[in-house]
RODO-2510 file (C-alpha; in nm, 4 decimals, decimal comma):
residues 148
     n   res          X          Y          Z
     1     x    10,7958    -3,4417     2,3765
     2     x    10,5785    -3,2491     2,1831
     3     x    10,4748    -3,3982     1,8164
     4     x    10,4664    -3,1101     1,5470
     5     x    10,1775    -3,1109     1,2768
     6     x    10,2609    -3,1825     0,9489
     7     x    10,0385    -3,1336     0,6585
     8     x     9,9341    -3,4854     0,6423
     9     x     9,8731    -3,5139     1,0165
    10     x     9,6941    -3,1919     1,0011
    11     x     9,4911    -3,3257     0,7393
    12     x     9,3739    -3,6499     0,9382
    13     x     9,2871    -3,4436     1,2492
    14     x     9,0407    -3,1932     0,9994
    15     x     8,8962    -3,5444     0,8903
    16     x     8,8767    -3,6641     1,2499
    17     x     8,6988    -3,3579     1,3691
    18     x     8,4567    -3,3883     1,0723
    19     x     8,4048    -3,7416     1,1145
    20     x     8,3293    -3,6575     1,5006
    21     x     8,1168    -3,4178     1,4292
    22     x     7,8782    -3,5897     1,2617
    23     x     7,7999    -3,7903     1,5952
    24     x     7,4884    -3,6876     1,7729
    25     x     7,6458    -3,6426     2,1289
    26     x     7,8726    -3,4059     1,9337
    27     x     7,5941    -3,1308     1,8117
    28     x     7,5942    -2,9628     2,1010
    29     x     7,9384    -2,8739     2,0627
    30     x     7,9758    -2,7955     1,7088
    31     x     7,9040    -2,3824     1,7520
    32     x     7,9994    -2,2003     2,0294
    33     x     7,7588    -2,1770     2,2891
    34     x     7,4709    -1,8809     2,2594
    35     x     7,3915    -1,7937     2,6367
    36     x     7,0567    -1,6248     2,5526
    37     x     6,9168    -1,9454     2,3160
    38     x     7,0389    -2,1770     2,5661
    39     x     6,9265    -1,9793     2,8583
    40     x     7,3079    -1,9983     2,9896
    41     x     7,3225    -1,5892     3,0474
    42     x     7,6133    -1,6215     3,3227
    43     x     7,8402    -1,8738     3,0778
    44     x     8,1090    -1,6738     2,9511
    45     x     8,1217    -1,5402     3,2881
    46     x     8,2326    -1,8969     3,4528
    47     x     8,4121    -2,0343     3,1539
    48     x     8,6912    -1,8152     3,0635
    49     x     8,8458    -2,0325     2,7912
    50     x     8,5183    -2,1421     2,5777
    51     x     8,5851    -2,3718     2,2353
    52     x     8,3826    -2,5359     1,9955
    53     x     8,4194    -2,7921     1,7572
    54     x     8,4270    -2,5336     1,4772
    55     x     8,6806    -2,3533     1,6146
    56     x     8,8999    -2,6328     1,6773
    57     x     8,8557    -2,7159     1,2614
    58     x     8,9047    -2,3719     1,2232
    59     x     9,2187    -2,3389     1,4368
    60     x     9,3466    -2,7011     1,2423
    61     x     9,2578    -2,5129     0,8905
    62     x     9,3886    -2,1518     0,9475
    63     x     9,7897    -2,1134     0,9395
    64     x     9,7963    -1,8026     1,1361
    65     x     9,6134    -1,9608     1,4683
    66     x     9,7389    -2,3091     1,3785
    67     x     9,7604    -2,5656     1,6561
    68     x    10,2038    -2,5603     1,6968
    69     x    10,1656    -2,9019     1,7649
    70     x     9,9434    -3,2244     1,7874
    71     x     9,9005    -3,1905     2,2330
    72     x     9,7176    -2,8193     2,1802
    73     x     9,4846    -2,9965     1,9436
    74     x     9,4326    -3,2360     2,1830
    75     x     9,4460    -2,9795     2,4714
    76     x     9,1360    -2,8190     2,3881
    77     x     8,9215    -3,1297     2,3005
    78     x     8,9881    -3,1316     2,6602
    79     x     8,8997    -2,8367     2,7315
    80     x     8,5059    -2,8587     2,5306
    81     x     8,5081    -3,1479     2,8071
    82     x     8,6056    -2,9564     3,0904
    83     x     8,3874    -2,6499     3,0203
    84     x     8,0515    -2,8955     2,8975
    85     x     8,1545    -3,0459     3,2924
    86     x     8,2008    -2,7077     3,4837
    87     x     7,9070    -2,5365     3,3711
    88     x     7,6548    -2,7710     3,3489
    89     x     7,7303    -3,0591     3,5917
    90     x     7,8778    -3,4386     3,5162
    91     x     7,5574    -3,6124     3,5740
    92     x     7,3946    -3,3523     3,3630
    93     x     7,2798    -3,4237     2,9818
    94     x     7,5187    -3,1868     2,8621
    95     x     7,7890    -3,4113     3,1121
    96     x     7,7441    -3,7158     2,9501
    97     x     7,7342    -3,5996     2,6079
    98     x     8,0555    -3,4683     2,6589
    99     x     8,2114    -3,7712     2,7637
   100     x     8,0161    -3,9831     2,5100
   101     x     8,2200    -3,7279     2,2927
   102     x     8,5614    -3,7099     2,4616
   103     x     8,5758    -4,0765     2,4562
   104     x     8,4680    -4,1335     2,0551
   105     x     8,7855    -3,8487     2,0580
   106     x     9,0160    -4,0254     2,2407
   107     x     8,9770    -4,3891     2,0355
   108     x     9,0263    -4,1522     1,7303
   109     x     9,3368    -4,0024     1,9147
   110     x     9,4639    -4,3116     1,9714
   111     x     9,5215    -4,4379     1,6595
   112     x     9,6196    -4,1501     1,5382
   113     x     9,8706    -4,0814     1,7461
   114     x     9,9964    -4,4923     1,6555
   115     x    10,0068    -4,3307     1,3041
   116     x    10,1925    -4,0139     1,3648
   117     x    10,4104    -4,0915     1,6971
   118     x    10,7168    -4,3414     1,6029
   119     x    10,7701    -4,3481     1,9566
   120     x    10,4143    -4,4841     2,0544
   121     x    10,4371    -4,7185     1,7624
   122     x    10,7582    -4,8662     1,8441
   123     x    10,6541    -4,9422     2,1908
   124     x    10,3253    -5,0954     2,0245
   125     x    10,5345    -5,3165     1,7803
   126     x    10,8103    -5,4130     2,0987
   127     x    10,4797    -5,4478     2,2907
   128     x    10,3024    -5,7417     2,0250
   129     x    10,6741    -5,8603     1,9424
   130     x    10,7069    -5,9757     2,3034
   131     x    10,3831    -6,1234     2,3245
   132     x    10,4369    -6,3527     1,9871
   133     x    10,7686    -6,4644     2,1391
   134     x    10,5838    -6,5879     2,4809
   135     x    10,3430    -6,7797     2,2614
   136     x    10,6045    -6,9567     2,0506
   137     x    10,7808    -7,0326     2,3774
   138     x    10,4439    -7,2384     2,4809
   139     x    10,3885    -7,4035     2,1422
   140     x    10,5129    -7,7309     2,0861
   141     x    10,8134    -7,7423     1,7943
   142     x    10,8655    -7,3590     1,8808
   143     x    11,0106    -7,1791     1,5737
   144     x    11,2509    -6,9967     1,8200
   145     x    11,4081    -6,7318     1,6219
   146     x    11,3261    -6,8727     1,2850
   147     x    11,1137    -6,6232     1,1960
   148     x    11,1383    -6,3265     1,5206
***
């Protein structure tokens, strides 16, 4: 099930993105990638789908190549991972900023999608519900359904 932006939501992810990008591991992937600078001639070659942080803001900004939905956004955070990975190497410096990235992403993510997903939040709330009923259950003079 796909979760459509709305302006609010579309809002938080700009302010996400911004907020992310002010982490270091993140300046590598702000711009797209110059292959002569970086001495990365052959890069556009091997990665056919390249993205940067900026475009990913601009794609969350512009109505005419807005994200349809929240998983695209979230589809090519993925992909700055996967293309930092495939070109220069997992155990490389560019490898593990990239995941130092994709995980400060993905804690982001999470609550956002809390936020914006009834589904996920419902299962969070059934989730802690059951969990406060097993403690009462092991507390002495439990409340039973006084109160849950």
């Amino acid at each position: 099930m796909y979760m459509p932006f709305t302006q609010k939501s579309r809002e938080h992810a700009i302010c996400i993105m911004q907020d992310i990008s002010q982490h270091p591991c993140s300046k590598p992937f702000i711009f797209p990638l110059d292959p002569i600078s970086s001495k990365c001639i052959d890069y556009y070659e091997k990665i056919k789908k390249p993205i940067s942080i900026t475009l990913i803001i601009n794609k969350l900004l512009n109505a005419e190549e807005a994200y349809p939905n929240i998983e695209n956004w979230r589809a090519d955070i993925q992909l700055l991972y996967k293309n930092a990975i495939s070109y220069f190497g997992h155990d490389s410096q560019m490898g593990y900023l990239a995941e130092a990235f994709l995980k400060i992403f993905e804690k982001k993510y999470r609550n956002f999608s809390l936020i914006y997903n009834n589904s996920l939040w419902l299962q969070r709330y059934s989730s802690l519900l059951q969990k406060i009923k097993m403690l009462d259950l092991k507390m002495p003079g439990s409340i039973g359904n006084t109160y849950l």
